[in-house]
C-alpha positions as CSV (number, residue, x, y, z in Angstrom):
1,X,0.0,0.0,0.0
2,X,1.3,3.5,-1.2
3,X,2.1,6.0,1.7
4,X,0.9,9.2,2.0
5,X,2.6,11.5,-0.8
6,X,4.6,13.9,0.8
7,X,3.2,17.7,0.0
8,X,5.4,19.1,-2.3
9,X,5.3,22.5,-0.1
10,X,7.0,21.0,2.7
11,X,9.9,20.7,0.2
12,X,10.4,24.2,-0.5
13,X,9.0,25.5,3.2
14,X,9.4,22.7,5.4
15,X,7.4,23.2,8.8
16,X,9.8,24.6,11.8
17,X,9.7,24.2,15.0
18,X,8.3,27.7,16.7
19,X,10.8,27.4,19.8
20,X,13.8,26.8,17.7
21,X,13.2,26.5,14.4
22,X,14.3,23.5,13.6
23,X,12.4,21.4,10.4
24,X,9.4,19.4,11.6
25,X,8.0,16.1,10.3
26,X,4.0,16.6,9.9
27,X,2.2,19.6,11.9
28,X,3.6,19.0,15.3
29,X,4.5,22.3,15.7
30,X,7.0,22.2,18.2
31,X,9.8,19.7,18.3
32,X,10.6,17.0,20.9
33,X,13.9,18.5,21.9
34,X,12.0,21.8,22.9
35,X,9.1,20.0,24.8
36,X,11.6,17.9,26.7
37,X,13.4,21.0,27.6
38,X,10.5,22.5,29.1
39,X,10.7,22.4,32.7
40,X,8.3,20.6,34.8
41,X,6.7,21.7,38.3
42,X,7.6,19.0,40.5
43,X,4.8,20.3,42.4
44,X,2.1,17.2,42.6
45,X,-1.2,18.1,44.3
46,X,-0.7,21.5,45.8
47,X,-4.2,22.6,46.2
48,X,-3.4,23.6,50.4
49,X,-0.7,26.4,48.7
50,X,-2.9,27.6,45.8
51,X,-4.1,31.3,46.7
52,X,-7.8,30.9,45.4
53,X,-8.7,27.2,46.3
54,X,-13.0,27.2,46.9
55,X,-14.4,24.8,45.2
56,X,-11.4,22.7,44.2
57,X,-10.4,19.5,45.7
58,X,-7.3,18.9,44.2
59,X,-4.9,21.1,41.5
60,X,-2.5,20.4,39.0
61,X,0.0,22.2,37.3
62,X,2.7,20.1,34.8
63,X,5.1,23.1,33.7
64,X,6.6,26.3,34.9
65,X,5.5,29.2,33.4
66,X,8.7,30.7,32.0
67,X,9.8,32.0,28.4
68,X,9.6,28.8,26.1
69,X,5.7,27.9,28.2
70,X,4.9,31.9,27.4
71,X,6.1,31.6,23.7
72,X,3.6,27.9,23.6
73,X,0.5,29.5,25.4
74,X,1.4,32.8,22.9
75,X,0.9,30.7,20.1
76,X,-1.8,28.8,21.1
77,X,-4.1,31.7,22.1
78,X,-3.4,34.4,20.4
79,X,-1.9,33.1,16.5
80,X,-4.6,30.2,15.9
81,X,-2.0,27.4,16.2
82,X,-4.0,24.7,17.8
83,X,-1.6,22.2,17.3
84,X,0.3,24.0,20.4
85,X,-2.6,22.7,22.4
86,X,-2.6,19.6,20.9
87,X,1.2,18.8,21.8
88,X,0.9,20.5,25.0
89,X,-2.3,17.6,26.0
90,X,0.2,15.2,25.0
91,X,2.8,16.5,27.2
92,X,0.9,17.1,30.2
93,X,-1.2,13.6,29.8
94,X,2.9,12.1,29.5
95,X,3.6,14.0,32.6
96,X,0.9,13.8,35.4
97,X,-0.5,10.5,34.2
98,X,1.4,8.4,37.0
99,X,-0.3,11.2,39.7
100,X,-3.4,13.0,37.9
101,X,-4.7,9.6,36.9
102,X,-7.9,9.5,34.7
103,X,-9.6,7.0,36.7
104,X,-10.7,9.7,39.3
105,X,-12.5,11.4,36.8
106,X,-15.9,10.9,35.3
107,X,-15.3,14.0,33.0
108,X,-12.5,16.4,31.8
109,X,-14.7,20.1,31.7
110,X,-12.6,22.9,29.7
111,X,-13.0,26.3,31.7
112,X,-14.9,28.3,29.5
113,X,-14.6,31.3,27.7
114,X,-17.8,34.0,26.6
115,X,-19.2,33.3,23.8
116,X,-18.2,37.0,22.6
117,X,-14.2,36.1,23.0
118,X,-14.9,32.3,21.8
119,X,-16.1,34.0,18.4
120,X,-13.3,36.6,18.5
121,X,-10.4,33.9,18.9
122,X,-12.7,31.3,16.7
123,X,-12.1,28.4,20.1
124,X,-11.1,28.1,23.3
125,X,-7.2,27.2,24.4
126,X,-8.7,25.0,27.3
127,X,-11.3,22.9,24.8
128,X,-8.4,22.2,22.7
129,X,-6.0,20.7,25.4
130,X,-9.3,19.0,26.9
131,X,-10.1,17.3,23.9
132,X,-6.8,16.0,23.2
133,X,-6.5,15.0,26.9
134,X,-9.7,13.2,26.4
135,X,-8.7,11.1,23.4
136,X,-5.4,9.9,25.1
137,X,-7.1,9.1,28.6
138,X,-10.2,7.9,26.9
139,X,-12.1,10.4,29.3
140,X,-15.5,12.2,27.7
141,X,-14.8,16.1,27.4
142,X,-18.1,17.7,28.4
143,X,-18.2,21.1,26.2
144,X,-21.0,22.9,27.3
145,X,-21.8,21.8,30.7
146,X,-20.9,25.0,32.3
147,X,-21.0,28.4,30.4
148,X,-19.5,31.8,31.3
149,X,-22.9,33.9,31.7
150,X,-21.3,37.3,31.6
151,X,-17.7,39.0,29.8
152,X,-14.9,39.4,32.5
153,X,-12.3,41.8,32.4
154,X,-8.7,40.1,31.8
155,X,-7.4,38.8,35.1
156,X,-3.8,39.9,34.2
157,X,-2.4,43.1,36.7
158,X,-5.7,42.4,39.3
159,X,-4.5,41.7,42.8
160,X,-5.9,38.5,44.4
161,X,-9.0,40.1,45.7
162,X,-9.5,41.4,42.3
163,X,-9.7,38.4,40.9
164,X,-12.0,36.7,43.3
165,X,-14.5,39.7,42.9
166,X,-14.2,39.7,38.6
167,X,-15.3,36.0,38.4
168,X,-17.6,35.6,41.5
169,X,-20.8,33.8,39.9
170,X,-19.8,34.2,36.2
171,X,-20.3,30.8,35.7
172,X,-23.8,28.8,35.3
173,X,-24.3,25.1,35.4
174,X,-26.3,24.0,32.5
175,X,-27.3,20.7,33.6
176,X,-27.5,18.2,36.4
177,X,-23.9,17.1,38.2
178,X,-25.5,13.7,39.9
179,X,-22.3,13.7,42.1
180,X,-20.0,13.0,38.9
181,X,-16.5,13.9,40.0
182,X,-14.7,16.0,37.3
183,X,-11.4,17.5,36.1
184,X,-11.3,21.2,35.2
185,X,-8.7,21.5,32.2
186,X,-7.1,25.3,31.2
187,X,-3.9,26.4,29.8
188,X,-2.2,28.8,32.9
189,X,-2.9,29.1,36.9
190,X,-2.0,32.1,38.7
191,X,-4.2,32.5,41.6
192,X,-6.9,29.6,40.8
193,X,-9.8,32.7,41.0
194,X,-10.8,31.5,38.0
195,X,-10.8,27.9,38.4
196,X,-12.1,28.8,41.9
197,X,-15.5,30.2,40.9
198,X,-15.9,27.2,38.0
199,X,-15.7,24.8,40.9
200,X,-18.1,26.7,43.1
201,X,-20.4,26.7,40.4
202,X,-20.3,23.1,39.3
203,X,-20.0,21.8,43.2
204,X,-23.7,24.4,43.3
205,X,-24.8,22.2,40.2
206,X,-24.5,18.6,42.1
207,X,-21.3,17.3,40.3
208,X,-18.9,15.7,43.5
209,X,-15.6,16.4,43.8
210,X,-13.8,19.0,41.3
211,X,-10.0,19.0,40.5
212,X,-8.4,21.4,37.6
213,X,-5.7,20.4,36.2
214,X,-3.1,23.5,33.6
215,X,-0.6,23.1,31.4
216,X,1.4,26.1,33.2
217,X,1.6,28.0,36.5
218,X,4.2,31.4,37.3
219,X,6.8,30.2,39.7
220,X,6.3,30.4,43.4
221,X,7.8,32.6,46.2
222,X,9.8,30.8,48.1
């Protein structure tokens, strides 16, 4: 059986690695070398040191959140290069799976975005790691079982309290939790506000115990 013909593009503009630039094979988007030279947390389950914790039973962060992680969430967010998500899932799932282990978890529930910024960007960063999460754990990705009911300003520069007051009740439950435990899935955790007020909500909504698991977190004091 004849193999997939090679596009003749890739000859003349072969595919490079956004980190370092190096060719690529296929659209993986960043290469191996870069991914493995991320570096990871260490940190396990650290919901007792997370500033904004309600709701959330456990949290997990894989990566620091330092220029190569920036450059990857950059790209993923903000230039429409899903495939940064998609090789992000892959290294998370790689990382956490001995710890964050998908038998917990009844669901994997990207935080959502408005539906006015969803349009903007064209998808959410979270939905894309979810669903790639989802397809190597084998774990259903529930997409609209929680919604963001109003537009928030941008967490970035607000001091904790800030952030607890911007997201307080912006989320809604669309359905019925019937105790399912689930695991919250987003690209980067800086105080856990966010994540905080999604797990109020879905706790509020009958689902059991909520976790939330990010590709990145800033480093910690200390």
């Amino acid at each position: 059986m004849w193999g997939r013909l090679p596009n003749p593009l890739d000859l003349l503009f072969p595919p490079l690695c956004i980190l370092c630039t190096s060719p690529l094979e296929g659209e993986k988007i960043v290469c191996g070398r870069c991914l493995g030279n991320l570096s990871p947390t260490g940190l396990g389950q650290w919901r007792e040191q997370v500033r904004v914790g309600e709701g959330l039973d456990e949290v997990w962060s894989a990566y620091w959140f330092d220029d190569q992680m920036k450059a990857l969430i950059h790209a993923l967010k903000y230039e429409g290069l899903r495939g940064a998500g998609r090789r992000l899932g892959e290294a998370m799932s790689q990382l956490l799976g001995t710890d964050c282990t998908p038998e917990k978890y009844g669901l994997l529930i990207p935080i959502p975005l408005h539906w006015n910024q969803r349009r903007r960007r064209g998808y959410n960063q979270a939905e894309v790691l979810a669903i790639r999460l989802g397809q190597l754990w084998r774990i259903t990705v529930g997409r609209r079982c929680i919604v963001r009911r109003r537009s928030t300003q941008s967490q970035t520069g607000l001091s904790v309290q800030e952030r607890r007051v911007n997201v307080a009740g912006c989320f809604r439950v669309t359905g019925k939790g019937n105790g399912l435990n689930v695991l919250l899935v987003d690209d980067v955790l800086t105080t856990g506000a966010t994540a905080s007020a999604c797990g109020l909500a879905l706790k509020e909504g009958g689902y059991g115990r909520v976790s939330v698991i990010t590709v990145a977190t800033p480093p910690k004091d200390g």
